[in-house]
C-alpha positions in Angstrom: 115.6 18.6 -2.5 111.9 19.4 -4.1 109.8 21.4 -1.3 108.0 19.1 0.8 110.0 15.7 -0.3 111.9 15.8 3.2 109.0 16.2 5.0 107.3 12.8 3.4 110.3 10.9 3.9 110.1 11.7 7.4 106.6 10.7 7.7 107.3 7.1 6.2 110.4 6.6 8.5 108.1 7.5 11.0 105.7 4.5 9.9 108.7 2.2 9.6 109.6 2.6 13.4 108.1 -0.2 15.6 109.9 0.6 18.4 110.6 3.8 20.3 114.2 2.9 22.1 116.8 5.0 23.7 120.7 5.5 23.6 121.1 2.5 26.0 118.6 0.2 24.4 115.9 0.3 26.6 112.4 0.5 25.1 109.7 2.7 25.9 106.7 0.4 26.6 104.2 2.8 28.5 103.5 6.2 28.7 103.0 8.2 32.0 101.0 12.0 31.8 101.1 14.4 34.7 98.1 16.1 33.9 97.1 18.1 36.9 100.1 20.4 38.1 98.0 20.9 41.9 96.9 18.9 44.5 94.5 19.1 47.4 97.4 17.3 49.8 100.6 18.4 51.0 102.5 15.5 51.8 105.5 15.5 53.6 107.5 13.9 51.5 106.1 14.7 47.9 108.2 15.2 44.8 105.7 16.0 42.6 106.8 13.5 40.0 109.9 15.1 39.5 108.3 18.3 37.7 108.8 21.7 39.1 105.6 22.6 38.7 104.4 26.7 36.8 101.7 28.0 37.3 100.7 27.6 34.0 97.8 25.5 32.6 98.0 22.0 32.5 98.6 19.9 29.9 95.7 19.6 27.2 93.0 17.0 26.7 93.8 18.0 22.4 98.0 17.2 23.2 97.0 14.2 25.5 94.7 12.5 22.6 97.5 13.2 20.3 100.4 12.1 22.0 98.4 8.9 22.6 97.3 8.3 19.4 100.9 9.0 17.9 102.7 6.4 20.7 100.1 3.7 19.4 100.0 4.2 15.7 103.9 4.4 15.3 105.2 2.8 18.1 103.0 0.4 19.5 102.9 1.8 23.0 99.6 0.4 24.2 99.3 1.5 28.2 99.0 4.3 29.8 99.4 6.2 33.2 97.9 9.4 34.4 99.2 11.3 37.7 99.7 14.6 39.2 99.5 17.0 41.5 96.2 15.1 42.1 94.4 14.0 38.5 91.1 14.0 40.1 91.1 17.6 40.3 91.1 17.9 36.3 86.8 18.0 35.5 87.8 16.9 32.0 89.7 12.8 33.2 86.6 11.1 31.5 86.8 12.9 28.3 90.0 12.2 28.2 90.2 8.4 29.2 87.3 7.9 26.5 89.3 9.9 23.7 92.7 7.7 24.5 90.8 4.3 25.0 90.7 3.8 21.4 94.9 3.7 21.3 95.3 2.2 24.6 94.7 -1.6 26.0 95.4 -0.4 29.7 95.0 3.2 31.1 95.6 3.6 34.8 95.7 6.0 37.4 97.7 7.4 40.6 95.6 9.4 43.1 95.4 10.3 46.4 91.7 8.9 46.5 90.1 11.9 48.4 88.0 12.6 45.3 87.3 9.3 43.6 84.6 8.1 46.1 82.1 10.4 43.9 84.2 9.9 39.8 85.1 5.8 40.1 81.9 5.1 38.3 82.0 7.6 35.8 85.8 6.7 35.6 85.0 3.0 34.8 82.1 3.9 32.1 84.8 6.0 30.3 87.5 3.5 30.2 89.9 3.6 32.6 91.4 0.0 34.0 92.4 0.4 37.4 93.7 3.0 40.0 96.7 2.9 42.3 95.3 4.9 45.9 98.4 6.1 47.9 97.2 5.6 51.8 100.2 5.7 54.0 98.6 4.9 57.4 95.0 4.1 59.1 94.9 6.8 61.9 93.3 9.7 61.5 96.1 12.0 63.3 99.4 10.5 61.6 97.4 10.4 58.0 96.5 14.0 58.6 100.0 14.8 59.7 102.0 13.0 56.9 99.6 14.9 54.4 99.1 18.3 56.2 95.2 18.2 56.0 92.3 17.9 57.8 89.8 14.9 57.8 90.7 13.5 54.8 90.9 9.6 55.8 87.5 8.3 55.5 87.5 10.2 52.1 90.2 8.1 51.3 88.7 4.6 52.5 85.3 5.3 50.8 87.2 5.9 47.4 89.2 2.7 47.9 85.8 0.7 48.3 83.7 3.0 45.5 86.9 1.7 43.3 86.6 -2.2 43.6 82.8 -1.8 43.6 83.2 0.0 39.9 85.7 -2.7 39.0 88.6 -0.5 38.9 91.1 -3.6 39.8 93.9 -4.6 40.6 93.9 -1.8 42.6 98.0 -1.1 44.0 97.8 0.9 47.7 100.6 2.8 47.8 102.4 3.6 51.1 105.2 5.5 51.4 107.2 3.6 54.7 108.5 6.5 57.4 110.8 5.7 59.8 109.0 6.2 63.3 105.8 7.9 62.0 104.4 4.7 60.2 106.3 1.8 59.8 104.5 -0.2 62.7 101.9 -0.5 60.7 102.1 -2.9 58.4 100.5 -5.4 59.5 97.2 -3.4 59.9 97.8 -2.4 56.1 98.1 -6.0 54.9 95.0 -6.9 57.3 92.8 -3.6 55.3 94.2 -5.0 52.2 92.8 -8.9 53.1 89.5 -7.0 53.9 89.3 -5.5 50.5 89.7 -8.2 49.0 86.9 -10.3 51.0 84.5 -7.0 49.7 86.0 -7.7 46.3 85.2 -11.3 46.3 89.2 -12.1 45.5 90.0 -12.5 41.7 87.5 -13.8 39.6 86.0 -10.9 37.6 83.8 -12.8 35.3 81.5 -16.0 35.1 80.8 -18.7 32.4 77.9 -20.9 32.4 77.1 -23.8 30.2 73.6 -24.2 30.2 72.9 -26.4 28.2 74.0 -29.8 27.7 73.0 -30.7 24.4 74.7 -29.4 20.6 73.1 -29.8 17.0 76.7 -30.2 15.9 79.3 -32.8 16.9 82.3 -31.3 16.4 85.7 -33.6 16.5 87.7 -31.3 18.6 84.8 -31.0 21.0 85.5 -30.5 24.8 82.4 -30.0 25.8 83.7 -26.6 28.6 85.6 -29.7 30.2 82.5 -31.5 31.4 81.8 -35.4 31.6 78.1 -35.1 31.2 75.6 -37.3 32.2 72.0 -37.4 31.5 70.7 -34.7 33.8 68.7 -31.9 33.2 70.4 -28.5 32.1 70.7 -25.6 34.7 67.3 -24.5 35.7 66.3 -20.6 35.0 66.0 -20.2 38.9 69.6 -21.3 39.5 71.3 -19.1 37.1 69.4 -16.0 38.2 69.9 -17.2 41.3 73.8 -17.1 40.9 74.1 -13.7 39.1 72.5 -12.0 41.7 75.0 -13.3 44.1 77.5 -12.7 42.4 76.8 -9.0 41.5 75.5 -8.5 45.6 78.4 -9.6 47.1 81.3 -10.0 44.6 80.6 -7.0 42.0 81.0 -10.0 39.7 79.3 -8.6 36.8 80.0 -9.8 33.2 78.5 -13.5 32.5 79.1 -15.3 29.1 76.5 -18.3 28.4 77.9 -21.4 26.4 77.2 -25.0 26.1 76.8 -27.9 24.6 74.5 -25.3 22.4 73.1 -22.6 24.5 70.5 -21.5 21.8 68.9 -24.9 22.2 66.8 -23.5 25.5 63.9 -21.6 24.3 63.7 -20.0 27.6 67.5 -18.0 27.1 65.7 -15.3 26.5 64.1 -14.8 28.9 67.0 -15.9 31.2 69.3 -12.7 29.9 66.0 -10.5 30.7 66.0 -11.9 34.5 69.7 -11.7 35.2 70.0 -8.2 33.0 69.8 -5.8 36.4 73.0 -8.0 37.6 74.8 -8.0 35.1 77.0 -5.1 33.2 78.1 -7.9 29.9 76.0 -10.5 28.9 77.6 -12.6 26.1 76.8 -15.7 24.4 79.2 -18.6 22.7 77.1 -20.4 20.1 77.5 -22.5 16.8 75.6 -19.9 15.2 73.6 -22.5 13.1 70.5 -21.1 15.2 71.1 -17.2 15.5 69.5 -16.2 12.2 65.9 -16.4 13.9 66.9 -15.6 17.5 69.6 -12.7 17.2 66.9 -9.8 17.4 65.5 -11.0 20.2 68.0 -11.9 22.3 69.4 -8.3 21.9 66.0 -6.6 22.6 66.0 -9.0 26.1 69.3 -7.6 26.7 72.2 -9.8 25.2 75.6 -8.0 24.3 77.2 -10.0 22.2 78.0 -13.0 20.8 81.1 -15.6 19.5 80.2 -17.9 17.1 82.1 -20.6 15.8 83.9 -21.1 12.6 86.2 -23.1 11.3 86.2 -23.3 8.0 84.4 -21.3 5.1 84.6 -24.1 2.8 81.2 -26.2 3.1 83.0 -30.0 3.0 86.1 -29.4 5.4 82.9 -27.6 7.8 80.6 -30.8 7.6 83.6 -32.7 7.8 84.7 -31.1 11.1 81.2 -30.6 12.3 80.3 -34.1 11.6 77.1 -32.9 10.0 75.9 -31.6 6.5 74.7 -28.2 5.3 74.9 -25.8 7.9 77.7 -23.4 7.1 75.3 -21.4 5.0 73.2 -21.1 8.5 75.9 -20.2 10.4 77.0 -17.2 7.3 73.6 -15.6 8.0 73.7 -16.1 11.8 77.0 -13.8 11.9 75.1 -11.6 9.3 71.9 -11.7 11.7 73.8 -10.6 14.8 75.7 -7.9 13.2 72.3 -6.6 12.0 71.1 -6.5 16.0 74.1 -5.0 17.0 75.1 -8.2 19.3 79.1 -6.6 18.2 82.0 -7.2 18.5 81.9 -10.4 17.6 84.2 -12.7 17.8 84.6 -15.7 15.2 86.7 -18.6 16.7 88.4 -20.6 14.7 90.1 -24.0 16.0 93.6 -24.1 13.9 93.7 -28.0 12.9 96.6 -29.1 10.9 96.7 -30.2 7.5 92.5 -29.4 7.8 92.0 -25.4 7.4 95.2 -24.1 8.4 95.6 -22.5 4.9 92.3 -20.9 5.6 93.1 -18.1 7.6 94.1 -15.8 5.0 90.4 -16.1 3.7 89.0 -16.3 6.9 90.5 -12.5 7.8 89.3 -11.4 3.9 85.8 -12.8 5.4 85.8 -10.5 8.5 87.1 -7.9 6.9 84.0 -8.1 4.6 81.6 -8.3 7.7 83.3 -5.1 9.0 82.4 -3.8 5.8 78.7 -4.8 6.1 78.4 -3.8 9.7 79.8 -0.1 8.4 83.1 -0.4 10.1 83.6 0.4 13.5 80.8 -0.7 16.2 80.7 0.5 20.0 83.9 2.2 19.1 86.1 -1.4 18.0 85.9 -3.6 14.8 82.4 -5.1 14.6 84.1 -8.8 13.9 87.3 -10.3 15.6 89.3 -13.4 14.5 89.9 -15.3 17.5 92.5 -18.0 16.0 91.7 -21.2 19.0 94.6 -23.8 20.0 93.6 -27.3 19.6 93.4 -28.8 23.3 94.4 -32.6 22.8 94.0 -33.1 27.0 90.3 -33.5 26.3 90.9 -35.2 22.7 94.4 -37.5 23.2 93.6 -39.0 19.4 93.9 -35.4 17.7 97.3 -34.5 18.6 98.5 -35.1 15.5 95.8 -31.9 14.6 97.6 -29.4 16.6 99.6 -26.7 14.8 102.6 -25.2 15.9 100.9 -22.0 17.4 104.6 -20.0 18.2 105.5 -20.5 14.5 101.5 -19.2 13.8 102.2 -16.1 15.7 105.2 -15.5 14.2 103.7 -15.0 10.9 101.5 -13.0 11.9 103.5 -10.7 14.0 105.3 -10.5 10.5 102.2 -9.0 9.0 100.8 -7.0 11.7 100.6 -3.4 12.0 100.4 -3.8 15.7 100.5 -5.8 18.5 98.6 -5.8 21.5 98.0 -7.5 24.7 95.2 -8.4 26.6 95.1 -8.5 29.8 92.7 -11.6 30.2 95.3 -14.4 30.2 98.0 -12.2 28.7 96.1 -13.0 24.9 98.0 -11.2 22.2 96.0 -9.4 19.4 97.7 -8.6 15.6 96.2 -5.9 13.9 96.4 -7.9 10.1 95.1 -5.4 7.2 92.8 -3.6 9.2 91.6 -7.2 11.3 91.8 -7.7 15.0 93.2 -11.1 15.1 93.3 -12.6 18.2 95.1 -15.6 19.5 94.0 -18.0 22.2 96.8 -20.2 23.4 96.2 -22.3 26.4 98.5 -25.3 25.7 101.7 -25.4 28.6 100.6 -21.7 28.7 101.5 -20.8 32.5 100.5 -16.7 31.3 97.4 -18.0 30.2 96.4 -19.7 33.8 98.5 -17.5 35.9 96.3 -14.4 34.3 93.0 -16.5 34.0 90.0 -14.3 36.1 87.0 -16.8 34.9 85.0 -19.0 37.1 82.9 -21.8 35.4 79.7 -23.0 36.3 78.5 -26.6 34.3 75.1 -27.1 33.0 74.6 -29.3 35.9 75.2 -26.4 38.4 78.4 -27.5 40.1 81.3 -24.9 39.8 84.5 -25.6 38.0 87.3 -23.9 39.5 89.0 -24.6 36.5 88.7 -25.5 32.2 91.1 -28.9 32.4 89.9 -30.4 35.9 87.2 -32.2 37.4 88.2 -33.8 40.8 87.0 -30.1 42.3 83.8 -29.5 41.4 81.5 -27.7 43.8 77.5 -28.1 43.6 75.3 -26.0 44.1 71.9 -27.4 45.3 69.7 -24.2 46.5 69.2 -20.7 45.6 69.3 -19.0 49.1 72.3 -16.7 49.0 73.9 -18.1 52.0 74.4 -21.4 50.3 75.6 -20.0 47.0 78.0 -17.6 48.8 79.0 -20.7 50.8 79.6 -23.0 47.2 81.6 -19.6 45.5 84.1 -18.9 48.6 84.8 -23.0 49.0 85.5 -23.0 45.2 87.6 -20.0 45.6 90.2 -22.1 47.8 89.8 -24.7 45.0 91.4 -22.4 42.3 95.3 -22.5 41.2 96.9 -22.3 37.9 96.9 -25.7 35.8 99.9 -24.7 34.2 102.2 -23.0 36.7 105.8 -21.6 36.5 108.6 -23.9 38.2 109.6 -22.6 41.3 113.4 -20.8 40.7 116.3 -23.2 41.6 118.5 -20.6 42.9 
């Protein structure tokens, strides 16, 4: 064999593997690191993760990156789990989490919570998703006993809270259930854990509202956000600010997206994302893009994040033909180029997938992001600068367009053909193929119980009145003042409104 020649044909078996599977046929889907091989506890009834644990150095941030970025690249393994010892104790977990976030869609952690009161923040900045806390009782002396140490509790508790206030969540609390030392207590746990979630606000992590009620374009497909307007006027400036601080006060609800009708008809937007920007961590913005060009720079200099813009077709008679109008693709093209320029990135491009009208498009629509990524040099904010997002039709709001709807499952089967990789949100369980270098992602809400099982979105309508949900309207909740004991009053009531649309059948066995 020539020198070398065995060591290339290991590297391209290596890129033919998709899967990394055992003996017995079980796939590896995650990974889990024990990077810390000490711990400021001495529980009881620790086993250390199994390790019998040296005294020699722990595992590297370098071998940690790498390992990572190999279990993506070749194997698709996408989530990740650190533990210990106690993790917290390594100065380096943020460095790290930042250096793995570009390979992972989910990195979590296991601690004991005595050191995350003062690191959750810095924690959530880097990357990391959520937290498991072990906490195996709520009084001082048997906590102390069970983890031979000294006043450690309330170190514990303050971490729990400093966790769901930086939006590390779902957080898991794990106890460990003793015979006779803490086993009566499990009702007090499940009463701590209700508590938690009242501070958290219960599930709902982000908020859209449609502010305006009014679009330039009049698209076919058009569901309006699921609202029946009438002729009222849009959501005032006061309300929305109103709402965000609210939100953010009492529910750490901090990420708001702005749609429509077309949000970039109010003149005043923005200075709406400069009032709500203190409230808010993500500000983003659906529009029809046919207005951006003029109004991308300044919306990012008042604060915006970024944007999706609308786009089904590149082809300018099947776009006026599905926008009802004529001669506004090219204004749309240089809106997408205009918010790349003001860094309003990613963006996402969403394209409604209409049968016999531009499903031979997406080929050329993925060559077309591929080109922005190419103007917007690459990578932006450490992802693609431009993402498909590849839209179901939703005949419940249009019954006549039916006939429209493509079969998604045979869709995403093609284009698991062609991926690289496949990846899965967590946001309504979306899945993402990586096609030639483009993040396609695909939205499929149809009979899609994952979809409103997994949904974390609360909608408010340009008219103020919360929709618990996308497909109903017999559970609307106004809201009619901007004192924050109403609108906390309006959120919790619409809270006990919420429940999947599309929900699993109960098992029959």
């Amino acid at each position: 064999m020539v020198e070398g020649e065995g060591e290339r044909e290991q590297e391209q078996e290596r890129k033919r593997m998709t899967r990394l599977v055992d003996a017995y046929g079980r796939e590896i889907r995650s990974l889990r690191f024990s990077i810390m091989n000490r711990c400021n506890l001495n529980c009881i009834y620790c086993h250390a993760e199994g390790e019998e644990y040296s005294s020699g150095e722990p595992l590297s941030a370098e071998l940690i990156t790498a390992i990572a970025r190999v279990a993506s690249r070749y194997y698709n393994i996408r989530r990740v789990k650190f533990s210990g010892g106690e993790p917290l104790m390594r100065d380096d977990l943020p460095a790290i989490v930042q250096a793995i976030r570009a390979f992972m869609d989910d990195i979590s952690l296991t601690t004991n919570g005595t050191l995350l009161s003062s690191k959750a923040g810095e924690l959530a900045d880097s990357g990391l998703d959520r937290v498991n806390i072990s906490l195996d009782s709520l009084r001082e002396d048997r906590y102390d006993a069970i983890t031979r140490t000294r006043n450690n509790l309330s170190r514990v508790i303050d971490g729990i809270y400093s966790a769901i206030d930086a939006g590390l969540t779902p957080i898991k609390l794990n106890m460990v259930v003793l015979k006779g030392v803490n086993d009566d207590e499990i009702e007090d746990m499940i009463e701590f854990v209700r508590n938690c979630n009242d501070r958290a606000g219960g599930r709902s992590r982000g908020r859209e509202v449609s502010i305006m009620n009014r679009c330039n374009l009049n698209c076919i497909y058009c569901h309006a956000e699921g609202e029946e307007y009438s002729g009222e006027e849009p959501l005032s400036a006061e309300l929305i600010t109103a709402i965000a601080r609210v939100a953010s006060r009492y529910y750490n609800i901090r990420r708001v997206k702005f749609s429509g009708g077309e949000p970039l008809m109010r003149d005043d937007l923005p200075a709406i994302v400069q009032a709500i920007r203190a409230f808010m961590d993500d500000i983003s913005l659906t529009t029809n893009g046919t207005l951006l060009s003029s109004k991308a720079g300044e919306l990012a200099d008042s604060g915006l994040d970024r944007v999706n813009i609308s786009l089904d077709s590149l082809r300018e008679d099947r776009y006026d033909g599905i926008t009802r109008t004529r001669n506004n693709l090219s204004r749309v093209i240089d809106g997408i180029y205009s918010a790349i320029d003001a860094g309003l990135t990613p963006i996402k491009l969403n394209m409604v997938v209409l049968k016999g009208m531009n499903d031979d498009e997406i080929e050329d629509m993925i060559e077309f992001v591929r080109n922005c990524n190419d103007r917007a040099g690459g990578r932006s904010r450490g992802r693609e600068a431009v993402i498909l997002q590849l839209i179901e039709l939703m005949p419940f709001f249009n019954p006549g367009m039916d006939i429209y709807r493509p079969d998604f499952d045979k869709l995403e089967a093609e284009l698991r053909a062609k991926a690289s990789a496949v990846k899965t949100r967590r946001l309504q369980r979306r899945r993402k193929y990586i096609v030639d270098g483009v993040e396609v992602e695909v939205v499929h809400p149809m009979d899609n119980t994952e979809f409103c099982a997994n949904c974390t979105r609360l909608r408010i309508t340009s008219e103020g009145k919360i929709k618990p949900c996308l497909l109903r309207n017999d559970n609307l909740v106004p809201i009619e003042r901007v004192d924050d004991e109403h609108i906390i009053s309006r959120l919790e009531m619409a809270m006990r409104y919420r429940e999947p649309f599309f929900r699993r059948e109960p098992s029959k066995n």
